[in-house]
C-alpha positions in Angstrom: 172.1 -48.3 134.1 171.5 -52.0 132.3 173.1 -51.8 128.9 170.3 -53.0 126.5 172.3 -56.7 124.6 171.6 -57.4 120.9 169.3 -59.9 122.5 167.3 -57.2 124.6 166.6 -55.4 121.3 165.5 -58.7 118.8 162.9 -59.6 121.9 161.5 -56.2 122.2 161.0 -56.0 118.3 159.5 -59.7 117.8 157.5 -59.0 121.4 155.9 -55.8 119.4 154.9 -58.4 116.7 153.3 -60.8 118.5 151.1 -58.3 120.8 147.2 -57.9 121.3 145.5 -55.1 121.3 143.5 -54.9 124.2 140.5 -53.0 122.7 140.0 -55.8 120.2 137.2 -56.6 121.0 135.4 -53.1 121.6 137.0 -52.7 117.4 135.5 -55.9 116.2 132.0 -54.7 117.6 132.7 -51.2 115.9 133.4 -53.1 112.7 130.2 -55.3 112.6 127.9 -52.2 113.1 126.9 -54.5 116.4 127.7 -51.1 118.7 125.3 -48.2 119.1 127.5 -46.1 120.2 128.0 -43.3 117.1 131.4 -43.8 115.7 134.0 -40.6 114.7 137.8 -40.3 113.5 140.2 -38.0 114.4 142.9 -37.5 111.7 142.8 -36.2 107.7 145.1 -39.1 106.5 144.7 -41.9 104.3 144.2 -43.9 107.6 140.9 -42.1 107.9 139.9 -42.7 104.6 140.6 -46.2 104.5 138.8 -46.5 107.9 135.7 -44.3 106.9 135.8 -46.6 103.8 135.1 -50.0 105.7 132.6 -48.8 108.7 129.8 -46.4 109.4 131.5 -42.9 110.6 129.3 -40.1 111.7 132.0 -36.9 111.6 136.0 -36.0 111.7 137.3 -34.6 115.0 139.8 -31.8 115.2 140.9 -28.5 116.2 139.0 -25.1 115.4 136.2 -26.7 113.9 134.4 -24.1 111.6 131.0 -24.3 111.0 129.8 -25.9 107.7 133.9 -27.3 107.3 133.9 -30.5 105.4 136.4 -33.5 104.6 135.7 -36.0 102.1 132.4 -35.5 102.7 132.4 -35.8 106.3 131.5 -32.8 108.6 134.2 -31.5 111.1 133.7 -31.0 114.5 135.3 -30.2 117.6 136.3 -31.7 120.5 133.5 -30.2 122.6 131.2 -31.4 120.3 131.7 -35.0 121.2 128.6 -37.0 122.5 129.9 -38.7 125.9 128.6 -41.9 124.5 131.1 -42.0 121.8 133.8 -44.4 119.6 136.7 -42.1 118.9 139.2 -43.8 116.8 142.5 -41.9 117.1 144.2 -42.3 113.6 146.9 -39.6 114.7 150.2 -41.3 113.3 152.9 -38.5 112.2 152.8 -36.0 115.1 150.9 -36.2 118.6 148.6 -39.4 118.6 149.9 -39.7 122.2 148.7 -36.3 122.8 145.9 -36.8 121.1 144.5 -40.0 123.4 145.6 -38.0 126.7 143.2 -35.0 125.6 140.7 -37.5 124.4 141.1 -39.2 127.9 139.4 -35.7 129.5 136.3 -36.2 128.0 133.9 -38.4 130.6 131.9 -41.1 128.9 133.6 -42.0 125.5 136.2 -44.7 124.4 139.1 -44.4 122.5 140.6 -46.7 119.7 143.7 -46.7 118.0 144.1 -47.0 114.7 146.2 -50.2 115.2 143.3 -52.1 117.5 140.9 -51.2 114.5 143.2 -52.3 111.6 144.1 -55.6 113.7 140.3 -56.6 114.2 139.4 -55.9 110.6 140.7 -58.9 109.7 142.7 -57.5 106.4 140.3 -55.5 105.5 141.6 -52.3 106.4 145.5 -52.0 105.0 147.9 -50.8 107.3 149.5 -47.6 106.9 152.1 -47.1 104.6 155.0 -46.7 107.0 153.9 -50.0 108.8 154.1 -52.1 106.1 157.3 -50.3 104.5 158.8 -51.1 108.2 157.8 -54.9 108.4 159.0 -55.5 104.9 162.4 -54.2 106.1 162.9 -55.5 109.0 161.9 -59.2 107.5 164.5 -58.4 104.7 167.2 -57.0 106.5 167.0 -57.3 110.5 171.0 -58.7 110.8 171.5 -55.0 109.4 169.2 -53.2 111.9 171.2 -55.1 114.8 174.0 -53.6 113.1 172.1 -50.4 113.4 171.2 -51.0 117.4 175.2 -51.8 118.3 176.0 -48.5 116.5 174.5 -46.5 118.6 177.1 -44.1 121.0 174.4 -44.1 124.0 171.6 -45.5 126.1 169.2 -43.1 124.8 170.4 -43.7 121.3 169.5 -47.6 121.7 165.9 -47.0 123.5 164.9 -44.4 121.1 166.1 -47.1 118.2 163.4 -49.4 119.5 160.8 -47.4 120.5 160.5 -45.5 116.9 161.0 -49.3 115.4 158.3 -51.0 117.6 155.9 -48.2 116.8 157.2 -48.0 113.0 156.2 -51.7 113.2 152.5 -51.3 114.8 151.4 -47.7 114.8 150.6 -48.3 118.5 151.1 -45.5 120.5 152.0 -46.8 123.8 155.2 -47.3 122.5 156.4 -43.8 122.3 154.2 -42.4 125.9 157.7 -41.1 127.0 158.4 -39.2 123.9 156.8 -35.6 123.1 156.8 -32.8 120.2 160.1 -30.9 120.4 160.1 -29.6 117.0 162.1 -26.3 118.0 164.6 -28.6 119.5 165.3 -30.7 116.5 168.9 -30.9 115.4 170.7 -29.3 118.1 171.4 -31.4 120.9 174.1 -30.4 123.8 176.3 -32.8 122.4 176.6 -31.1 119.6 178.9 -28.6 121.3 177.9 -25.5 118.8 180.6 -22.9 118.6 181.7 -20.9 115.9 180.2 -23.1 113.1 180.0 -22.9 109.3 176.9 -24.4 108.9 175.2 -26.2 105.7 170.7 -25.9 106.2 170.0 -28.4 103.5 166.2 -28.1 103.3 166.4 -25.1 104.4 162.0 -24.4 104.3 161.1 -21.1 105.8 164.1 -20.3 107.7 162.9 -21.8 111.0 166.0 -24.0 111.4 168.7 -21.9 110.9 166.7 -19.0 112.9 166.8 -22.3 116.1 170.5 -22.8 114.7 171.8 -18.8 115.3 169.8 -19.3 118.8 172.0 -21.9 119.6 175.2 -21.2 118.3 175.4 -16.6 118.3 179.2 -16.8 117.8 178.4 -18.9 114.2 180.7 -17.7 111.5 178.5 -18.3 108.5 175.1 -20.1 107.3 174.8 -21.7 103.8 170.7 -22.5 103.6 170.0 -24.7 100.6 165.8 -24.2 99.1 164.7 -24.9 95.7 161.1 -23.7 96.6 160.4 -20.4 95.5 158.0 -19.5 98.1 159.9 -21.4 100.6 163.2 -19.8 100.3 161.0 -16.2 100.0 159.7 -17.2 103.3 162.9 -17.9 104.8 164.9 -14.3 103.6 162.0 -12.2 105.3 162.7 -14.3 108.4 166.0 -13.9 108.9 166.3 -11.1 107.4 168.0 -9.1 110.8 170.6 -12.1 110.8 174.4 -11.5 109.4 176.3 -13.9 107.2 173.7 -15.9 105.3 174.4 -17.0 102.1 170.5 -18.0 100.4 170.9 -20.6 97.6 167.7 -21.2 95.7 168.6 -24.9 95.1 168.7 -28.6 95.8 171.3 -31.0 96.2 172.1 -33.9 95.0 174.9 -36.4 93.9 175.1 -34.7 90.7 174.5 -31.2 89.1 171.7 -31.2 87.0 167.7 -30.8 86.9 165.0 -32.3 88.7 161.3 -32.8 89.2 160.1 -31.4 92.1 156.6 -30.6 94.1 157.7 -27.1 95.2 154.0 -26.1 96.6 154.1 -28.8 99.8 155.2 -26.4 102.7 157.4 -28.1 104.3 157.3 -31.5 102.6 158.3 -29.6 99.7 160.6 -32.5 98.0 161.8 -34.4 94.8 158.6 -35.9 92.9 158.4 -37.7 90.0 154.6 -36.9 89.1 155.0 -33.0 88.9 155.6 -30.8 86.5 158.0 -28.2 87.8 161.4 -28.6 88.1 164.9 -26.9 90.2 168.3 -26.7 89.8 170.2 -29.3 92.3 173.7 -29.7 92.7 176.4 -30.9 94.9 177.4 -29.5 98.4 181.1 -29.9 97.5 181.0 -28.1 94.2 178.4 -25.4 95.9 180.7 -24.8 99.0 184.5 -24.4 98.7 185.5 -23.8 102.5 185.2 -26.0 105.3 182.0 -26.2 106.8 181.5 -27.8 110.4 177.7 -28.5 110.8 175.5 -30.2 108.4 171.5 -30.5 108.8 169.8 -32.6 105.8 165.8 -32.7 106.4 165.4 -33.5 102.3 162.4 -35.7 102.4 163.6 -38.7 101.3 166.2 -37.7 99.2 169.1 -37.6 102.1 171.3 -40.3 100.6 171.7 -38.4 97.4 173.0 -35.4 98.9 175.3 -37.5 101.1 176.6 -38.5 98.3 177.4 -34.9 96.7 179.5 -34.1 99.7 182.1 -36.8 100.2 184.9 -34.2 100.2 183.4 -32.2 103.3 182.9 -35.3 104.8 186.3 -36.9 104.3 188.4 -33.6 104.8 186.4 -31.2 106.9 184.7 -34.4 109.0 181.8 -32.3 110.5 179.3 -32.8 112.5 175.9 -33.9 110.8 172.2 -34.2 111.5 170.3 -36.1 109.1 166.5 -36.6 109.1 166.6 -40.5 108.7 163.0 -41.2 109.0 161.2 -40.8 105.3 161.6 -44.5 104.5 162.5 -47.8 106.5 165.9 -48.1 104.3 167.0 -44.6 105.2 167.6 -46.0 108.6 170.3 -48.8 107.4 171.4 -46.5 104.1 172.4 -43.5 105.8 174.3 -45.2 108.8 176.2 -47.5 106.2 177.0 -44.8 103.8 178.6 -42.0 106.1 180.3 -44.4 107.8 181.8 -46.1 104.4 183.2 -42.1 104.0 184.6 -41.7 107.9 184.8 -44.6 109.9 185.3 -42.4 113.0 181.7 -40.8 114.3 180.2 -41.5 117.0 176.4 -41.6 116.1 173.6 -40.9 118.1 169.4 -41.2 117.2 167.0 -38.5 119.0 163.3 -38.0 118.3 161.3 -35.5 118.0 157.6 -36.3 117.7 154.9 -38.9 119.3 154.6 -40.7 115.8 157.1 -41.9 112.9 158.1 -38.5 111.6 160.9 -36.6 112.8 163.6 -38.6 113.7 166.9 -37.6 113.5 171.0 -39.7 113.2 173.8 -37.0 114.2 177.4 -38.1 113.6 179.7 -36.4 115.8 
């Protein structure tokens, strides 16, 4: 196998810059209204909005279509309802937009833009979405540290997943991450992770479904520790696992310090800090929470990652275990999280795996 150079990786980024979409000019004719064709989105995202905003759309696209179901104003459809003389803009960006185009490529007659080709003809009129530009800002401001970030990495995989979630970070074009699909059940536990017997930390813990995947993986685990400040999350999660031994529930957050916190408690599973609503939780720190040594430590905390990092320095330092952090919420979280566990131990190997066909989901295990 050819070992990717610091080289290989600035090329592949600045060649994603500099690309053409090669639906261009099929967008351009969208945008000027010059096409006949009827026009529809698939996606309920600010990228639809924006995009239904600045041209002539007829309907949203998506799954189970029920009758008389709306959006903004728009009716919903299905797939089966598409005209085979159709524009189908795929504005897909979190998830399965890969997915999305190869379903959309079973339908005779109709062609498919992405949400990049349209954003690149509009000419500036239609903004790009907000991980794109968070991405390009960082990567003008800080690319020496992202190289750092590339000759980090403990594997070949680590390196090409690096530039694939970067390059598509950097566009929102989905050719980019073709080789990649939705492995959500496999999140977090990778075979290098060599679970045995493990005391481990669920920070986020949502409804359970991770530390259900976690005693799956590892049925000789000594003890689970699952950290959620949602009320109707951590609720969720007892029933689940209610048939499982040696779970300790702990209906908080954590953080660097003990204390209160603002926080949107009613988002599923991008339930998170927030400083817009009005409820609050309890946070505190993982090292004053959890005396013994713990071995395992998954932090999915929606943005707030570096802040519980830095409430567990002493497990980190003394107990040095193994962690999985969800690194993808923000740009930064890349470069900060890398930088801070390593200014704790200085002796991980660190790896990068993916999860979905968009920018969510991406995960930096020290090991």
């Amino acid at each position: 196998m050819t070992i990717m150079s610091r080289q290989d990786f600035i090329l592949a980024i600045q060649a994603s810059l500099i690309a053409q979409p090669k639906n261009q000019a099929l967008a351009q004719s969208m945008l000027s209204g010059q096409t006949k064709r009827p026009c529809f989105i698939i996606g309920k995202n600010q990228q639809s909005h924006d995009l239904a905003a600045a041209t002539k759309i007829e309907a949203i696209v998506q799954d189970h279509a029920r009758a008389g179901e709306l959006w903004e104003g728009f009716t919903i459809i299905g797939f089966d309802a598409l005209p085979s003389d159709s524009i189908v803009i795929n504005c897909s960006t979190s998830i399965s937009p890969v997915a999305v185009n190869h379903r959309l490529d079973q339908i005779s007659g109709i062609k498919i833009l992405s949400i990049h080709e349209v954003i690149s003809a509009s000419d500036g009129a239609i903004p790009w979405p907000w991980f794109v530009t968070d991405q390009r800002q960082d990567w003008q401001d800080y690319q020496s540290e992202w190289v750092d970030l590339f000759d980090a990495m403990t594997d070949e995989i680590s390196r090409q997943t690096l530039i694939d979630v970067l390059r598509y970070r950097l566009t929102a074009d989905a050719h980019y991450m073709a080789n990649y699909r939705v492995r959500l059940a496999e999140q977090y536990f990778e075979d290098f992770l060599n679970l045995n017997g493990e005391v481990f930390i669920d920070a986020g813990g949502y409804d359970g479904d991770t530390t259900e995947e976690f005693c799956r993986h590892d049925p000789h685990y000594k003890k689970v520790v699952l950290f959620e400040p949602s009320p109707i999350n951590i609720a969720r999660a007892r029933h689940r696992l209610q048939g499982l031994a040696n779970i300790d529930f702990r209906s908080e957050g954590l953080s660097d310090v003990k204390g209160t916190l603002q926080f949107d408690a009613d988002a599923g599973s991008a339930s998170g800090v927030s400083s817009t609503s009005t409820q609050t939780i309890e946070v505190t720190t993982l090292d004053e929470a959890v005396q013994e040594p713990v071995s395992l430590i998954k932090m999915d905390l929606e943005g707030w990652e570096t802040k519980a990092l830095a409430g567990c320095i002493g497990h980190i330092k003394n107990d040095r275990p193994k962690l999985a952090i969800a690194a993808y919420h923000k740009a930064s979280d890349f470069r900060d999280i890398l930088q801070q566990v390593r200014s704790y131990r200085s002796d991980y190997q660190i790896y990068l795996r993916h999860y979905t066909q968009g920018w969510s989901e991406t995960v930096m295990f020290f090991i």
